[in-house]
N, C-alpha and C positions, 0 to 999 in steps of 0.2 A: 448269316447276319451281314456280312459284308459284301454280299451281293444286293441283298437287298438295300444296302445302304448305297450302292454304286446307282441303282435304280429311281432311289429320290434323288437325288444328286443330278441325274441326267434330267429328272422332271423338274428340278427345279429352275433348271436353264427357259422350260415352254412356259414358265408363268411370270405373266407381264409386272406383274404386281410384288415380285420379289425382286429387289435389285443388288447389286452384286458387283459394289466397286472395286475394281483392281485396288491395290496399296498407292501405285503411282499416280491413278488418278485422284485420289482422298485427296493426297497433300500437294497437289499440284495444279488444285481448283476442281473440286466436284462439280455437276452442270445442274445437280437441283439444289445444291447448297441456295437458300436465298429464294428459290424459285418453284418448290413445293407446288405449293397453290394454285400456282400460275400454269405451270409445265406438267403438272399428274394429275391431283386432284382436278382439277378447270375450276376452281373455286375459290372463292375467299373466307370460309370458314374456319374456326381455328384448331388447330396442330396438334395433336395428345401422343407423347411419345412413351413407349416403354422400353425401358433400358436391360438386358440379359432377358429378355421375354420366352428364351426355351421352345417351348412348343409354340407357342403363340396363346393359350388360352384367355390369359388376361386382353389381351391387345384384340382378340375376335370378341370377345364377350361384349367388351366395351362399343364397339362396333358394331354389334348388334342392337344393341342397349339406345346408344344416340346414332342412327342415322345419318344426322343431321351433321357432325361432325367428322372431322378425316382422324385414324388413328393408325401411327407407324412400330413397330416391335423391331429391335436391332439385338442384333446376337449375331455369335462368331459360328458358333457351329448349325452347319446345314441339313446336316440331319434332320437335329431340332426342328428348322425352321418348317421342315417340307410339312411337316404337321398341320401350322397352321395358314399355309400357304394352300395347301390341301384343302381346308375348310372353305377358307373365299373363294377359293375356283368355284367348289362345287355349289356354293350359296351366292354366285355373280354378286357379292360385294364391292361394291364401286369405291367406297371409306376407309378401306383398310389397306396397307402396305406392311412389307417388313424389307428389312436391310440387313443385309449379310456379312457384319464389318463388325470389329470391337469398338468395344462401347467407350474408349479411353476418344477415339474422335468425334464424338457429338456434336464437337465444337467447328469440328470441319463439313460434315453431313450436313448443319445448319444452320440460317445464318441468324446476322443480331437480332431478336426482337421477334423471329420467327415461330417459337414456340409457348403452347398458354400453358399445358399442365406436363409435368414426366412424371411418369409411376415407374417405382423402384421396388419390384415384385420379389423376395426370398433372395436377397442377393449373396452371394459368398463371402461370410462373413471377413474372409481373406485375415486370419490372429494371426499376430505378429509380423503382419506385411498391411500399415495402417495406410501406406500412400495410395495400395491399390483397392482401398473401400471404397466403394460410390459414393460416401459423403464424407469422403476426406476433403481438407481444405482445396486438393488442386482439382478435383471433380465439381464441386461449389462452384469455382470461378469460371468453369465452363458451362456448367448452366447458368448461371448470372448472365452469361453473353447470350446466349440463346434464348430466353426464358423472355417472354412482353413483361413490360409493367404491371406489377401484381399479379405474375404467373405464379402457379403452386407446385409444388414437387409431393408427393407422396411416397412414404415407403413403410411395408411390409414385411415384417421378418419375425423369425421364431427364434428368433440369437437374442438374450438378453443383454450380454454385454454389446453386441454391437449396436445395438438401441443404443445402449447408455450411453456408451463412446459418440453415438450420432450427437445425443440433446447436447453433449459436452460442447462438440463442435459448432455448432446452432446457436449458442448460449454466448462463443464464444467469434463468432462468424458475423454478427450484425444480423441477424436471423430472428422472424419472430414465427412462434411456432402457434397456429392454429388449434389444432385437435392432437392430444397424444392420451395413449389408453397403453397400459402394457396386459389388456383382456378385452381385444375386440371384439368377442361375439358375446362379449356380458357388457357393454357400454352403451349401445344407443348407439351405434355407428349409423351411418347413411346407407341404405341397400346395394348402392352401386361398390364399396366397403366390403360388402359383406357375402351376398348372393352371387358373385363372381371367384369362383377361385383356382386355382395352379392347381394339379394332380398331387402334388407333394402336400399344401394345405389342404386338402380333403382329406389326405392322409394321418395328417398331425393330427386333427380334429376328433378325428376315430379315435384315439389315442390321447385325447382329449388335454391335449399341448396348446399353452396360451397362443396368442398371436398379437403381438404388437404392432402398432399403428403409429406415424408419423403423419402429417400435413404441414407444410411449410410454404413459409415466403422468403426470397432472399430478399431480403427489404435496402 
């Protein structure tokens, strides 16, 4: 196993489309911070990021799904990432990127105003450590700097309390919340919702484990 982990690892360096900031460089001015569009995609289209994206499944689905739009997956571990890094190679996906960095710098990988929608796909509900949830108040404030005018965040999870813990924070954040369902595949969700899911959600499902839905604005 840890050969073969050495072997993604080295393929991950030949694929254009995975990028892979030093620490020093993140906080010291990244060079797509701000410049996306401009500088990888060659486009002006808008931004969909996935925050702990794993394999990548959510972040290629979605990429497959609209074309038309660029979408990026950030996660720490490269293993993971060779997955879906793996996937765009072999299907020359020109839309999709992922980044090899934690997800606590978003706010450094992006710059103000740069992005329209994040999907927060099964995140670690992190009990009893609330600051390092993805929609803790100091994770909010850095998407609020990233996030255009009337961008959305989405999230995903089979955690009931960290749902709850979320709408609390949302309620209590200047936050209005769009669509929330604590049984998304008995609600009428939208297919893009629904017909995409993580190896872990296909599993829960078997096993027939709700799955709660967030859609949100930081208003």
């Amino acid at each position: 196993m840890a050969k073969k982990k050495l072997v993604h690892f080295e393929e991950n360096l030949t694929f254009p489309h995975l990028i892979q900031p030093p620490f020093d460089a993140v906080h010291s001015g990244f060079s797509l911070q701000s410049n996306w569009g401009k500088d990888f995609f060659h486009n002006t289209s808008p931004i969909i990021i996935e925050l702990g994206c794993g394999k990548g499944e959510y972040t290629v689905g979605l990429g497959q799904r609209y074309p038309e739009l660029n979408f990026i997956g950030i996660d720490v571990k490269g293993a993971r990432l060779w997955r879906g890094a793996r996937t765009v190679q072999d299907n020359a996906m020109k839309n999709v990127a992922f980044i090899r960095q934690r997800v606590d710098f978003v706010d450094r990988l992006f710059g103000k105003g740069e992005v329209s929608e994040i999907w927060i796909t099964f995140p670690d509900p992190q009990h009893g450590k609330e600051r390092k949830r993805l929609t803790s108040p100091l994770f909010l404030e850095k998407y609020r700097r990233i996030l255009k005018k009337n961008g959305v965040v989405h999230l995903k999870t089979d955690d009931q309390r960290f749902f709850n813990y979320t709408k609390e924070v949302l309620d209590s954040h200047t936050c209005k919340i769009l669509t929330e369902t604590e049984d998304l595949y008995n609600s009428g969700a939208p297919d893009e919702v629904t017909s995409i899911q993580t190896y872990y959600e296909s599993i829960w499902l078997k096993q027939e484990k709700k799955i709660c839905y967030l859609k949100f604005m930081l208003v």
